[in-house]
N, C-alpha and C positions, 0 to 999 in steps of 0.2 A: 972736672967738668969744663968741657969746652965753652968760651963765651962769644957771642958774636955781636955784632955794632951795628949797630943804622945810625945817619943821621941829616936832617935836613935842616934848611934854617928858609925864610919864607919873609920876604917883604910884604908889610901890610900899611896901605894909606889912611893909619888910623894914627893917632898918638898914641903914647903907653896907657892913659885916666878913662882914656875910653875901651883902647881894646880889652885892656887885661881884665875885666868883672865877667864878660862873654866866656872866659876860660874859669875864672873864678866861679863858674856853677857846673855843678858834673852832670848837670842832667844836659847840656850841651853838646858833650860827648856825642851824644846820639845823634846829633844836628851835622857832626862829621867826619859820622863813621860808614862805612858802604853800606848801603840797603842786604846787601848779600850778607853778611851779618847778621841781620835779627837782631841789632844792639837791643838791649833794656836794661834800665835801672831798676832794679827789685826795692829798691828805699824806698818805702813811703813818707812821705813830707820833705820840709828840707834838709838839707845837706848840710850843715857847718865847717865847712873847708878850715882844714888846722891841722897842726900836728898832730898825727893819732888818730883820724878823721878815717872810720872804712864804708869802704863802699862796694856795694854788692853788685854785680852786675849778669845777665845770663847773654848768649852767643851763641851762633850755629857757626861751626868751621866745618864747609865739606859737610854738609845737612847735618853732624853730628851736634845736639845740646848740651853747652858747655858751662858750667858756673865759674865765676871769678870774682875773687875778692881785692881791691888793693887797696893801703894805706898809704895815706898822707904821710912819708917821712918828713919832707922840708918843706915848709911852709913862708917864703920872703916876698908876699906884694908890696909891690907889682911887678918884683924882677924876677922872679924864680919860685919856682913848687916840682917838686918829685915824687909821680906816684911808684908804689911797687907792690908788684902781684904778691900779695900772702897766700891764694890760694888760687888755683886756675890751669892752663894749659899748659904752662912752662916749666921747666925748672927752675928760672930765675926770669924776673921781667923787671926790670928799673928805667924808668923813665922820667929824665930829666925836661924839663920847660925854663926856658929863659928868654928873658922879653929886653933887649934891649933899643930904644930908640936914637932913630937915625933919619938921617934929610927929610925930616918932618912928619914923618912915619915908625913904625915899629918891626925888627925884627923878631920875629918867632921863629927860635930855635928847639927842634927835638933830640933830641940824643938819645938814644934806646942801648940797655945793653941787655944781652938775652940769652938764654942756652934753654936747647929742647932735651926732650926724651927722645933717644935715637939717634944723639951726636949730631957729628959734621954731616952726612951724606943726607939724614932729612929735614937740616937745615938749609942745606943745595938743593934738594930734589923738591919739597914742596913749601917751606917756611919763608925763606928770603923773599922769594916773588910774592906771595901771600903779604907778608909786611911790608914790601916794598910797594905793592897796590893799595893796601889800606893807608899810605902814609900819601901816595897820589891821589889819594879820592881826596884824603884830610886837604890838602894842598890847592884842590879845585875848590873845594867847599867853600873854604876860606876864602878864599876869593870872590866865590860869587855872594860871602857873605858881607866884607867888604871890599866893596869895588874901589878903584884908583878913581880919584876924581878927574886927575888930567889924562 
């Protein structure tokens, strides 16, 4: 199975006590995932973020309606958590977070590693752009979710 990478990493003028609880709720997710999506959390009530911790979610890709499941593997606030798809659109989806603080603010790092159905050519043809816009939306959001003060 072919695997492939994204990854970005994102200045935020928050400290780590403030930012990381914003991430530590999954129903957030939606707050900065693209409207084109259809994100939804199917959970009802809360969520208790931890090892083991799954979470349901549904998605339109390309108008198709898509279920997906992932678990909480790693669980360390406020420096790191890893979700990964157990069931959903991929072959394989692990997605690392790690938060480290820097000149008075906070880096948010993603690392994704990923393999489709259909290999390399519709990981080229429709997948990479597709994650590579949903990590651009994530990207603005945050931002306009915390803005720089200066």
């Amino acid at each position: 199975m072919k695997t492939f990478e994204f990854a970005q990493t994102q200045w935020l003028d928050r400290r780590l006590p403030e930012l990381f609880p914003f991430f530590a709720e999954a129903r957030n997710l939606g707050r900065i995932t693209p409207p084109w999506l259809r994100f939804e959390v199917l959970d009802e009530g809360p969520i208790m973020m931890e090892v083991g911790a799954l979470i349901d979610y549904r998605i339109r890709w390309r108008g198709l309606p898509l279920s997906w499941r992932s678990e909480i593997s790693v669980w360390e606030p406020p420096f790191r958590f890893v979700d990964r798809q157990v069931r959903g659109p991929y072959r394989l989806w692990h997605h690392e977070h790690r938060f480290i603080e820097r000149d008075g603010g906070t880096d948010v790092l993603d690392e994704v590693r990923y393999a489709v159905w259909g290999g390399p050519l519709i990981e080229r043809l429709f997948v990479r752009r597709d994650v590579a816009a949903i990590f651009d939306y994530r990207r603005r959001r945050l931002a306009d979710l915390f803005p720089s003060s200066t």
